[in-house]
C-alpha positions as a Markdown table, in Angstrom:
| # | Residue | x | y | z |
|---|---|---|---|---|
| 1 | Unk | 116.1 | 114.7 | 143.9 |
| 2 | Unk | 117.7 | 116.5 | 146.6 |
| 3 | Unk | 118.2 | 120.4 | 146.2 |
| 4 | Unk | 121.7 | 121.1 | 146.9 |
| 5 | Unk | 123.0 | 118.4 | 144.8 |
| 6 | Unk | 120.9 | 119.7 | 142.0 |
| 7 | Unk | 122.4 | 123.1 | 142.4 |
| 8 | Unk | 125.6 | 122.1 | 143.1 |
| 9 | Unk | 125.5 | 119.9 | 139.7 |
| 10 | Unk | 123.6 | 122.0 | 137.6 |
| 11 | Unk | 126.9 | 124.0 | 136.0 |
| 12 | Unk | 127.8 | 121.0 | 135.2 |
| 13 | Unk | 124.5 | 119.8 | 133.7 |
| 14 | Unk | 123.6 | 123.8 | 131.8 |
| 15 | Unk | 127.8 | 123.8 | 130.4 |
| 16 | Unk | 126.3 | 120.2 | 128.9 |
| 17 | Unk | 122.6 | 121.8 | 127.5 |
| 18 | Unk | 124.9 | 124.8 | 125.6 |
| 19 | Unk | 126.9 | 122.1 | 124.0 |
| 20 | Unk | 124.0 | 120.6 | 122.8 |
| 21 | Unk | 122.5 | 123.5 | 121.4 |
| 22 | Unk | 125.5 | 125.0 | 119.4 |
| 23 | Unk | 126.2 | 121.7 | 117.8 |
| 24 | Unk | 125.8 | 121.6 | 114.4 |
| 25 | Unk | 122.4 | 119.8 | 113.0 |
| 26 | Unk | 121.3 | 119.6 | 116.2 |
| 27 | Unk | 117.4 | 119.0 | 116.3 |
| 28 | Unk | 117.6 | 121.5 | 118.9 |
| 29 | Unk | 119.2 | 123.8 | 116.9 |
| 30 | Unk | 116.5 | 123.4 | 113.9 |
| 31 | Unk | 113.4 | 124.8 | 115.6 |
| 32 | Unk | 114.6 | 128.3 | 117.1 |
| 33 | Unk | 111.4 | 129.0 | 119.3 |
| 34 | Unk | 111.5 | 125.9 | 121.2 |
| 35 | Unk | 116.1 | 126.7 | 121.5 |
| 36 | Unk | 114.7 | 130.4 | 122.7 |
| 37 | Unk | 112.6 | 128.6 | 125.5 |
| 38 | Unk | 115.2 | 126.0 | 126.7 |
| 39 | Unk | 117.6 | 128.5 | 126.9 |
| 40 | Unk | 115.6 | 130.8 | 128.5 |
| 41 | Unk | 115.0 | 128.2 | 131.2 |
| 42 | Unk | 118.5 | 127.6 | 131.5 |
| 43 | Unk | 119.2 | 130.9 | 132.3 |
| 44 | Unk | 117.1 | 130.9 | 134.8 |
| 45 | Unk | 118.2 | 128.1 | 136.0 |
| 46 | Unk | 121.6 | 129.3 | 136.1 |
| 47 | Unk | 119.9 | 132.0 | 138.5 |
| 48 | Unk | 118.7 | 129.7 | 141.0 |
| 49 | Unk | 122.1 | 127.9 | 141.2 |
| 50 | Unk | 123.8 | 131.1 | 142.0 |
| 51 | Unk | 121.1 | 131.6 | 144.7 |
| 52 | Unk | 122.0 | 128.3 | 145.9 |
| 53 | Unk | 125.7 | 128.8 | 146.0 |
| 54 | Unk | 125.2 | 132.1 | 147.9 |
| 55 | Unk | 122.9 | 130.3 | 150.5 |
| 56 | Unk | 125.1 | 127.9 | 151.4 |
| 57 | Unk | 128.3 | 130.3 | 151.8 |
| 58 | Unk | 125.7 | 132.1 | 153.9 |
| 59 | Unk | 125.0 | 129.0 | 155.7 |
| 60 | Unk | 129.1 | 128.0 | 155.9 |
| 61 | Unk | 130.1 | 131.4 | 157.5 |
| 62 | Unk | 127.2 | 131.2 | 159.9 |
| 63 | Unk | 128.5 | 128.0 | 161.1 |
| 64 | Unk | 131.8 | 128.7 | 161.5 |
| 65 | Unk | 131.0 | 132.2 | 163.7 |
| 66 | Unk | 128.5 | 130.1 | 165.8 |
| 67 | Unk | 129.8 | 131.2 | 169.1 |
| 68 | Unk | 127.1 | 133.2 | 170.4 |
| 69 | Unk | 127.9 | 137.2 | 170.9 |
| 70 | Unk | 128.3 | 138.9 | 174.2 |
| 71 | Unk | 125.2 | 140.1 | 175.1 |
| 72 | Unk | 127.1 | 143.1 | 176.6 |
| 73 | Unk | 130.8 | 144.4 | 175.8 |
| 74 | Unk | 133.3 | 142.5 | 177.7 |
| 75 | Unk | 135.5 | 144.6 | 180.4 |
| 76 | Unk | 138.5 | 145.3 | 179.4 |
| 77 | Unk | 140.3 | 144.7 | 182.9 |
| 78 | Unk | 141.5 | 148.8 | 183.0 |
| 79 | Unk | 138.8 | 150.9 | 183.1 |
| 80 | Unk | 137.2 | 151.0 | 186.7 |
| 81 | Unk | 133.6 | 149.9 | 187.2 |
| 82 | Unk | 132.3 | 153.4 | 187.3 |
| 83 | Unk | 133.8 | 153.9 | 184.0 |
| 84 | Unk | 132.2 | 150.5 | 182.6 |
| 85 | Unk | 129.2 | 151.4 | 183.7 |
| 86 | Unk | 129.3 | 154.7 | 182.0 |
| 87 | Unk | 130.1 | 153.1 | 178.9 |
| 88 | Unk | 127.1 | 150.3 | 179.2 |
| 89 | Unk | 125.1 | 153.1 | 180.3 |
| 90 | Unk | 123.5 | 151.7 | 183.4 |
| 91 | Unk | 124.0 | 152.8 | 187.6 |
| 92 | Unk | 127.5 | 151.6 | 188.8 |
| 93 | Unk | 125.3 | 150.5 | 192.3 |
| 94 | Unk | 121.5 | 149.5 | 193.2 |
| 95 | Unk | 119.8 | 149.7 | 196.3 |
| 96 | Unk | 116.7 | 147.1 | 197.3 |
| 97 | Unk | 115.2 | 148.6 | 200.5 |
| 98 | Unk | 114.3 | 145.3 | 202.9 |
| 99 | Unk | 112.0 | 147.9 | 205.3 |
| 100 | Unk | 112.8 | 149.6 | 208.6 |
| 101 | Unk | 116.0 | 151.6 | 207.2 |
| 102 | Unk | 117.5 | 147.6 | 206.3 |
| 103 | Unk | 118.9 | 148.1 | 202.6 |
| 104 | Unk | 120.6 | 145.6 | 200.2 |
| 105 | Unk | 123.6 | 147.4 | 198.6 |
| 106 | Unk | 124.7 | 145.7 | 195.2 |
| 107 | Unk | 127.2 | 146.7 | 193.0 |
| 108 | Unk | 127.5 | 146.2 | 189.2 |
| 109 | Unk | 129.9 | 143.8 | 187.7 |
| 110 | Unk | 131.1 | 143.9 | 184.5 |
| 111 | Unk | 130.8 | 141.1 | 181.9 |
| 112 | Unk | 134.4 | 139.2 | 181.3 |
| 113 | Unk | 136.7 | 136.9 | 180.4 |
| 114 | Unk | 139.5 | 135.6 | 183.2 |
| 115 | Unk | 141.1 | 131.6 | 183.5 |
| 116 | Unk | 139.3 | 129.9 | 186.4 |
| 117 | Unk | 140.9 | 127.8 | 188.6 |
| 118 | Unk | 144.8 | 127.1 | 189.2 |
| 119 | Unk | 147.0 | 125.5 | 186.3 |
| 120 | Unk | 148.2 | 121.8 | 187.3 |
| 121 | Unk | 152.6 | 122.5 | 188.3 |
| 122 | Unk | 155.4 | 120.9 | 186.8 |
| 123 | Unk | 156.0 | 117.8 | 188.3 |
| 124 | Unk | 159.6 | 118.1 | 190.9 |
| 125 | Unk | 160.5 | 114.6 | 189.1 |
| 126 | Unk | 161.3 | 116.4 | 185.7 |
| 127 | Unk | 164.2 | 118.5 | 187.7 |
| 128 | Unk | 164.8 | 116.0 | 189.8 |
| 129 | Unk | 166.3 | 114.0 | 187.3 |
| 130 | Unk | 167.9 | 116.7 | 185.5 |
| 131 | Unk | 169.8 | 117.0 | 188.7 |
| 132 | Unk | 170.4 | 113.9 | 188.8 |
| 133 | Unk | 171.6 | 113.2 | 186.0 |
| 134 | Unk | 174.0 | 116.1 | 185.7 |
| 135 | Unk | 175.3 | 115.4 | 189.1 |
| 136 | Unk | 176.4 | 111.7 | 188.2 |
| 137 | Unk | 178.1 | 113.4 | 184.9 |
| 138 | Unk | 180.4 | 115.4 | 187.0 |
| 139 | Unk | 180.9 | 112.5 | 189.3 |
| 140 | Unk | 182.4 | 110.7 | 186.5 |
| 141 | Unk | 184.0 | 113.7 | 185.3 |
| 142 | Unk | 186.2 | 113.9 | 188.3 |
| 143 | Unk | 186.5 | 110.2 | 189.3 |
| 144 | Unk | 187.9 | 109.8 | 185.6 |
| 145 | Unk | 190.6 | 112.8 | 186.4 |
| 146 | Unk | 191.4 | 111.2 | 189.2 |
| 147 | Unk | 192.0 | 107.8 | 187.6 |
| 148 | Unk | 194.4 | 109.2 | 185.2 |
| 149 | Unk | 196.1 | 110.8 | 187.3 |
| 150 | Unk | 196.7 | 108.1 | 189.4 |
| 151 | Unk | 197.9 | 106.2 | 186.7 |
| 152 | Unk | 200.0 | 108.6 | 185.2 |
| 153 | Unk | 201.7 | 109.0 | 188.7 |
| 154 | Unk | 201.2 | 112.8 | 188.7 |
| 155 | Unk | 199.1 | 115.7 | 190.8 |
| 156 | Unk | 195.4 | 115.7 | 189.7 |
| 157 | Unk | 194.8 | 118.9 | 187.6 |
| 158 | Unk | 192.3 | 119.8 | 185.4 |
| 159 | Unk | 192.9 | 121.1 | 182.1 |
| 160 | Unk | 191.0 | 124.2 | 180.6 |
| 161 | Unk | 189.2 | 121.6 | 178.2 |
| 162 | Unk | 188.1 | 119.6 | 181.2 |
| 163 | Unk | 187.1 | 122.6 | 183.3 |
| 164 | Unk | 184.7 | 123.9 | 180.7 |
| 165 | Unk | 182.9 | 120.8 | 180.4 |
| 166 | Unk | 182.5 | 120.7 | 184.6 |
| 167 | Unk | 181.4 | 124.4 | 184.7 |
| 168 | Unk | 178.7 | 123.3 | 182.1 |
| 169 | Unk | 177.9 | 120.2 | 183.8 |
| 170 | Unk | 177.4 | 121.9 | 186.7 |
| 171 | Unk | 175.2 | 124.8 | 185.0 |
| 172 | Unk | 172.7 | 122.1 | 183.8 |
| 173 | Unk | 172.5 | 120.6 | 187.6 |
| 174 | Unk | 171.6 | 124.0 | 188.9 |
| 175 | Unk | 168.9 | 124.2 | 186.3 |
| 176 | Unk | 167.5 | 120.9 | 187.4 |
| 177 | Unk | 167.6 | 121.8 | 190.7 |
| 178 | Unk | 165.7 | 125.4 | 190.3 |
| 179 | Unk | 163.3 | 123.3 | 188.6 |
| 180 | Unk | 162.8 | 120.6 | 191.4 |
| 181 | Unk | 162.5 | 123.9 | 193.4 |
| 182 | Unk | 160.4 | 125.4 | 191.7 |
| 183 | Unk | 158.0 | 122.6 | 191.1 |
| 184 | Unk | 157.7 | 121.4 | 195.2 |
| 185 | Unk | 157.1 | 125.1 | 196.2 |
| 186 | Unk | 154.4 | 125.3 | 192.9 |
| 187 | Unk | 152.7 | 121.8 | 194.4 |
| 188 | Unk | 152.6 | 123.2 | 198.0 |
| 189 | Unk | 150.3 | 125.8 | 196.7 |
| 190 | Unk | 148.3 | 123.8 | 194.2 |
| 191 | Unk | 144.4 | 123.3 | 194.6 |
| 192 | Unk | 143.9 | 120.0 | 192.8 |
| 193 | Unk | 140.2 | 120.7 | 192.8 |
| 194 | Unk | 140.5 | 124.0 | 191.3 |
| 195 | Unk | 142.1 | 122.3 | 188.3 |
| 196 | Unk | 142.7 | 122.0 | 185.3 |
| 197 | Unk | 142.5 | 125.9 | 184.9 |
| 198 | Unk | 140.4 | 127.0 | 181.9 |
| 199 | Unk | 139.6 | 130.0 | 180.1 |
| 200 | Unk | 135.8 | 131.2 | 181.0 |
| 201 | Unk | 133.5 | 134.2 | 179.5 |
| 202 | Unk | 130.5 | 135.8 | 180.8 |
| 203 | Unk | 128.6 | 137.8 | 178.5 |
| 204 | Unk | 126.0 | 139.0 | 180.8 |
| 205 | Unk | 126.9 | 141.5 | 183.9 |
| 206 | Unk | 125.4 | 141.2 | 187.0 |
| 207 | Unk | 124.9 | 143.3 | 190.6 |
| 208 | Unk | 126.2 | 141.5 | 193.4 |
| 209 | Unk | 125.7 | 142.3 | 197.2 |
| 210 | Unk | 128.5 | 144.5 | 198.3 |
| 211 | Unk | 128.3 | 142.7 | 201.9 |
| 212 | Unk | 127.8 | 139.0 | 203.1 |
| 213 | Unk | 124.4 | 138.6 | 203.9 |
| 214 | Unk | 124.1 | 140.0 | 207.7 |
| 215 | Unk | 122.1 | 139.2 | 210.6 |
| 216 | Unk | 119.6 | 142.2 | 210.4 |
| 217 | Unk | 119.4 | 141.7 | 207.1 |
| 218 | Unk | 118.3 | 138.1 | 207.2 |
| 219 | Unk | 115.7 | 138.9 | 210.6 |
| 220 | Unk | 113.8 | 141.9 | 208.7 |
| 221 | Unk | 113.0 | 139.6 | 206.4 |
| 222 | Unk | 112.6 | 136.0 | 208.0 |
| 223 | Unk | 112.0 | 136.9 | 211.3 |
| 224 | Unk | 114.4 | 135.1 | 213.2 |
| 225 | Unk | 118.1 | 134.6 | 213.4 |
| 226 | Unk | 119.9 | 131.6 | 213.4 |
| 227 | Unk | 123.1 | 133.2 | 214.0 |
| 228 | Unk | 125.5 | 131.6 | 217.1 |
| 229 | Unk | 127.7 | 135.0 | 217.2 |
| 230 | Unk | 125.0 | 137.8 | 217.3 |
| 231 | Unk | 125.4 | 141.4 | 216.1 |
| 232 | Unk | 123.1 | 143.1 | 213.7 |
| 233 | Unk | 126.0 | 144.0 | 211.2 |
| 234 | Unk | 127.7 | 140.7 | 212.1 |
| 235 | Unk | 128.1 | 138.4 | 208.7 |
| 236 | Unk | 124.6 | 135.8 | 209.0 |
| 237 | Unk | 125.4 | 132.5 | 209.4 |
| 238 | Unk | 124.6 | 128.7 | 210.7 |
| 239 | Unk | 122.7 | 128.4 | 207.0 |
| 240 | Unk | 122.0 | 125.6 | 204.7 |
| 241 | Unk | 121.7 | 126.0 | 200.7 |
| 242 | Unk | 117.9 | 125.5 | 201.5 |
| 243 | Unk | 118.1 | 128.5 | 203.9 |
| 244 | Unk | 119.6 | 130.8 | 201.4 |
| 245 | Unk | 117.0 | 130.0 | 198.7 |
| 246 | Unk | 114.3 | 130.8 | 200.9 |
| 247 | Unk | 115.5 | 134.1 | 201.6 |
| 248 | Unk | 116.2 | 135.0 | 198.4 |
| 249 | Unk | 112.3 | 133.6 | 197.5 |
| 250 | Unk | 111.0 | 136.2 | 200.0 |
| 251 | Unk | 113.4 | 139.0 | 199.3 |
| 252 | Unk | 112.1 | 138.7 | 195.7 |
| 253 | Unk | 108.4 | 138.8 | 196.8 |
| 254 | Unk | 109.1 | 141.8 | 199.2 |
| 255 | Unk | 111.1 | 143.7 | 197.1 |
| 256 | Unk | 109.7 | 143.1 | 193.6 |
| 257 | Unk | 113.4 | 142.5 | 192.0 |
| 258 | Unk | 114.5 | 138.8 | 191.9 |
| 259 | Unk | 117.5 | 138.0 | 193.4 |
| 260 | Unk | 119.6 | 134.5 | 193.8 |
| 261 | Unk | 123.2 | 132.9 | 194.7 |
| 262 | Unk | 126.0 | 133.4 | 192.6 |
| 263 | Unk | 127.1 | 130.6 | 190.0 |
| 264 | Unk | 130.6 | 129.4 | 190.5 |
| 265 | Unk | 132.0 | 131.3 | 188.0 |
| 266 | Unk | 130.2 | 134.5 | 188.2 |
| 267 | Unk | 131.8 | 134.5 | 192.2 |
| 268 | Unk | 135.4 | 133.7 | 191.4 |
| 269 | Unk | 135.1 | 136.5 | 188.2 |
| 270 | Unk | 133.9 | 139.0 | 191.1 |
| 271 | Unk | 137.0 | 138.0 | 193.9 |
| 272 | Unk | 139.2 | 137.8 | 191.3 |
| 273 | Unk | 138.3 | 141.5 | 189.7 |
| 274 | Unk | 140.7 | 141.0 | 187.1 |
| 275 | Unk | 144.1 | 139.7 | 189.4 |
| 276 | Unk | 145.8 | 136.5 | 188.7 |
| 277 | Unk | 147.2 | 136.5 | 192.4 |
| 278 | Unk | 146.2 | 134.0 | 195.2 |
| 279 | Unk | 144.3 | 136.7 | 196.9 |
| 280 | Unk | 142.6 | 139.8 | 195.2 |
| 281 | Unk | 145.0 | 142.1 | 198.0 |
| 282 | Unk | 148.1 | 140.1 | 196.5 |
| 283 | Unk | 150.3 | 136.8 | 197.1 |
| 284 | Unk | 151.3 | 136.7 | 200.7 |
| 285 | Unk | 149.5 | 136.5 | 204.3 |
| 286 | Unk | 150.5 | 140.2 | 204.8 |
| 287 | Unk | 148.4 | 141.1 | 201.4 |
| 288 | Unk | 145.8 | 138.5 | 203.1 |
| 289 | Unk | 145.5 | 140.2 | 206.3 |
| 290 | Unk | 144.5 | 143.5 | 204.6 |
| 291 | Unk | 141.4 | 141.6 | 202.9 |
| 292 | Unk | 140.4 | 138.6 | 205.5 |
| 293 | Unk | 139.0 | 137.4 | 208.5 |
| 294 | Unk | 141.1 | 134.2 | 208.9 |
| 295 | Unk | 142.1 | 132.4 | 212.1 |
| 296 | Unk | 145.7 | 134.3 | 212.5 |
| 297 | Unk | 143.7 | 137.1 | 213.0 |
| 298 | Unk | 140.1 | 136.6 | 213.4 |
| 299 | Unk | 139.9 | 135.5 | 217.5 |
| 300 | Unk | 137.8 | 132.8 | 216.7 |
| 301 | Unk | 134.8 | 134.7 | 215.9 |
| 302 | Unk | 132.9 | 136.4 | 213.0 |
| 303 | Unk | 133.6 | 140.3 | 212.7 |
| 304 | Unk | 131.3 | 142.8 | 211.1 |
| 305 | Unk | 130.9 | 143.2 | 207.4 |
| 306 | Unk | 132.9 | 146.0 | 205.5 |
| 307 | Unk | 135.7 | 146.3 | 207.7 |
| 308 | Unk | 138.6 | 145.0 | 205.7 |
| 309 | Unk | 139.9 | 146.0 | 202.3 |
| 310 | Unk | 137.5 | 145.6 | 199.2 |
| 311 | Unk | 138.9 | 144.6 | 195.6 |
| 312 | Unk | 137.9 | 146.5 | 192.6 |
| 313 | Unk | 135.0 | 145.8 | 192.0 |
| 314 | Unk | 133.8 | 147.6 | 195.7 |
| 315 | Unk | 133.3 | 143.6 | 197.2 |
| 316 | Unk | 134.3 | 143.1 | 200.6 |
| 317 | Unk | 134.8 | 140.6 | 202.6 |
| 318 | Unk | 135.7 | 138.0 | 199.7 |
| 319 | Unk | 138.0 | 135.8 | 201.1 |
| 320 | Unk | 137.5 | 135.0 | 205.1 |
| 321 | Unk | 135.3 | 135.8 | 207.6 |
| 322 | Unk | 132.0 | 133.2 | 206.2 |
| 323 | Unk | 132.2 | 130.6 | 203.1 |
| 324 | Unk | 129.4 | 131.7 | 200.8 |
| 325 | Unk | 127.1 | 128.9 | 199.1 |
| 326 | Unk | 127.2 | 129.4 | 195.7 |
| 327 | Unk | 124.0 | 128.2 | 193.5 |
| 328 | Unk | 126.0 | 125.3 | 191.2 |
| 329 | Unk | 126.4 | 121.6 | 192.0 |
| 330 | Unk | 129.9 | 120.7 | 192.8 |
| 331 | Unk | 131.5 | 118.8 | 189.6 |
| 332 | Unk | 134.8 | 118.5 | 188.1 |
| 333 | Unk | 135.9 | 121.2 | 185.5 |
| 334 | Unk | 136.8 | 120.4 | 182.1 |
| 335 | Unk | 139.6 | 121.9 | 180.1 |
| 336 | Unk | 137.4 | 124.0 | 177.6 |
| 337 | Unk | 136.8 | 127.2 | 177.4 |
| 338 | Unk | 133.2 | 127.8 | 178.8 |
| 339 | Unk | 130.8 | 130.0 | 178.2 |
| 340 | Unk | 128.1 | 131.5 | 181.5 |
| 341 | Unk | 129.1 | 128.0 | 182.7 |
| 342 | Unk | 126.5 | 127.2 | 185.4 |
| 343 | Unk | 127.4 | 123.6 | 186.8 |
| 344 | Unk | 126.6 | 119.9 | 186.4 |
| 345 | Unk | 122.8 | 119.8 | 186.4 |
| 346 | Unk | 122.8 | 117.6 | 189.5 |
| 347 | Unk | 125.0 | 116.1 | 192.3 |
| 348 | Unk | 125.4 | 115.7 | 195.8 |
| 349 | Unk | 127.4 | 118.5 | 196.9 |
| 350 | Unk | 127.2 | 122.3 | 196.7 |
| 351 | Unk | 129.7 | 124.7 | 196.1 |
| 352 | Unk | 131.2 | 126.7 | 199.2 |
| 353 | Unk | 133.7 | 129.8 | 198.6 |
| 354 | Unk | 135.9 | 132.2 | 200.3 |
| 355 | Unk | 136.9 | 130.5 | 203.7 |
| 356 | Unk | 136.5 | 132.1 | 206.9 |
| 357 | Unk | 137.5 | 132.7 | 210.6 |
| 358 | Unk | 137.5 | 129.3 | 211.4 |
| 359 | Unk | 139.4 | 127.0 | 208.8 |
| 360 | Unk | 143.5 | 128.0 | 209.3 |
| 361 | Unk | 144.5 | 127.0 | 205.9 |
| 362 | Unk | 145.5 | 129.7 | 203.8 |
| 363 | Unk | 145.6 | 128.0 | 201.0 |
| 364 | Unk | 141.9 | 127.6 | 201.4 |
| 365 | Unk | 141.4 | 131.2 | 201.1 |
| 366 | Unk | 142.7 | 131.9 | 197.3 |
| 367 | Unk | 140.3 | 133.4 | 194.8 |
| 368 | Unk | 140.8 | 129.9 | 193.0 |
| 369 | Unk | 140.0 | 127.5 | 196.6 |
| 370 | Unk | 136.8 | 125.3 | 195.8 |
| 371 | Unk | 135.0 | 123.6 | 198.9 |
| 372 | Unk | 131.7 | 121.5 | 198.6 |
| 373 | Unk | 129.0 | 120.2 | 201.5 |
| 374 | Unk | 125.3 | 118.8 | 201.2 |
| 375 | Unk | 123.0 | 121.6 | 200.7 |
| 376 | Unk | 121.2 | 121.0 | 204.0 |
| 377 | Unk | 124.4 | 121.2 | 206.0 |
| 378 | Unk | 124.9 | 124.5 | 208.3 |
| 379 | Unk | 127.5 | 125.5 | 210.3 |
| 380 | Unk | 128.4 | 128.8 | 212.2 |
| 381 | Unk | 131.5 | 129.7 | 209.7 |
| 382 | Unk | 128.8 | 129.5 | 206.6 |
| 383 | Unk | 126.7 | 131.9 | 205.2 |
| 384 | Unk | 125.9 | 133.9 | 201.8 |
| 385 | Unk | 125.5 | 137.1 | 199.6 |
| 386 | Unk | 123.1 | 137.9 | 196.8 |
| 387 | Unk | 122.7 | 139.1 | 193.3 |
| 388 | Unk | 120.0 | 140.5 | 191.4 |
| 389 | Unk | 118.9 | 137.8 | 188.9 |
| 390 | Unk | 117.4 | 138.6 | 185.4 |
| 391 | Unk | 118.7 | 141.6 | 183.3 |
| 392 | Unk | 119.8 | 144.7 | 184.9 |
């Protein structure tokens, strides 16, 4: 017999035994020791199935709080990551020393929620026929004025009546066409694969390199430079996917601390440091220029690391200057929420973020921008930055 439907019945089955034994005559009833026993057992049976009933509300609540808890407490977007760090008890920055005076400077980010990607806009065709349609209205409004007064042989006038019913009219076409406004200037700026947004937590903070990987970084380690702009604090690049993961093998070996590539989600948390703008510095190219190395003011070239403004976190260089591989497979996103989302498990293409000097699209610079290429593709506008892997 199967247990929980033998506790679940067995009210039903003792309220049946106590019946049984109070009932008058009852064979039962006649021989007291062998009543004292059965009861007895009852009783204890009664025990079990309130042990049963217990476990399985234990069992109920447990499923219905399944979501795993954060494994550290989630920043609250106000407090400054000093102050986090304070709270979580652990250094705000690390240092891993790469030999010869050549350090890698990482700084700690916080564990978070934020909405990844860019919401899909209204489409212009729902004000567009809002417009529409309230512009034909007060076409016929007017052309039937006019009618009757042609008929009537007198000057067109309006009355009060009719006036207020154009003024309206006419309210409802300016609505449509704010909307229709609205929703072109919304679909200029729309990243269609950055969507649909979708709310995403990490429970686990991280360190992530303050700087793009540079030049005398990547040659105390490797020994060489693939680099075609050189200059020692210049950003590296002319990397594949495969290039980065070999660095970050022998940075691990030299320096004891594993380190790795970003996910997807863990790089967009860290641009974004807790804005909903297009760029961390803000929503125009003005805020832009403050924070990137982009072709209207880049010269065609790569510029040293750590010369533009940095976003909350202490990150610089975020948007512009090199696109930074990121460790996830390129895939579509999915409307759920997510949880230390890491990427389909395979695929073709690997993530790229942040722009850089060469590509003159500013639209390819937000926080929320998503580019992809083969993982064996380089190219002298790509290159990386690290984070410690493992817990801090």
């Amino acid at each position: 017999m199967n247990p929980g439907l033998f506790l679940i019945s067995f009210p039903r089955n003792l309220a049946k035994g106590r019946a049984l034994l109070s009932k008058p005559g009852s064979s039962l009833c006649s021989t007291p020791p062998c009543a004292r026993i059965i009861w007895g057992e009852m009783n204890g049976f009664r025990f079990l199935s309130l042990a049963g009933w217990l476990c399985m509300a234990a069992t109920w609540l447990a499923a219905a709080d399944a979501q795993p808890p954060a494994a550290f407490p989630l920043w609250n977007g106000q407090e400054s990551t000093e102050q986090y760090a304070k709270r979580v008890n652990l250094p705000p920055t690390k240092t891993l020393d790469l030999g010869n005076g050549v350090n890698l400077e990482f700084v700690l980010i916080p564990a978070g929620k934020f909405v990844m990607g860019t919401p899909e806009p209204e489409s212009p065709w729902v004000g567009g026929v809002v417009l529409g349609i309230a512009g034909l209205a007060v076409l016929l409004l007017v052309a039937q004025v006019l009618v009757r007064a042609v008929r009537q042989h007198r000057r067109f006038q309006f009355s009060l009546r009719w006036l207020i019913v154009v003024v309206l009219v006419l309210g409802v076409a300016q609505y449509g066409g704010f909307r229709c406004w609205r929703a072109y200037w919304a679909s200029r700026n729309f990243l269609s694969g950055a969507s649909p947004a979708h709310e995403v937590t990490l429970t686990r903070l991280s360190y992530m390199a303050k700087f793009l990987t540079t030049q005398e970084q990547y040659q105390q380690v490797m020994g060489k430079n693939p680099s075609g702009s050189k200059g020692a604090s210049l950003p590296l690049e002319t990397v594949s996917w495969y290039d980065a993961q070999e660095f970050c093998k022998k940075v691990s070996k030299k320096t004891g601390q594993a380190v790795r590539l970003p996910t997807e989600a863990e790089w967009e948390f860290a641009c974004r440091a807790g804005t909903t703008t297009a760029y961390y510095s803000g929503d125009t190219e003005a805020d832009l220029g403050r924070a990137a190395w982009y072709p209207a003011n880049s010269g065609g070239t790569t510029h040293p690391v750590g010369q533009k403004e940095p976003n909350a976190f202490g990150l610089y260089d975020m948007h512009g200057n090199v696109w930074e591989w990121c460790q996830d497979w390129y895939g579509d996103y999915k409307p759920e929420a997510a949880l230390n989302p890491q990427g389909p498990p395979q695929g073709e293409y690997r993530v790229l973020r942040g722009n850089s000097w060469y590509d003159f699209n500013l639209r390819s610079c937000r926080s929320a921008n998503r580019d992809w290429n083969p993982p064996v593709i380089r190219g002298p506008y790509i290159g990386f930055r690290l984070m410690l892997a493992g817990p801090p």
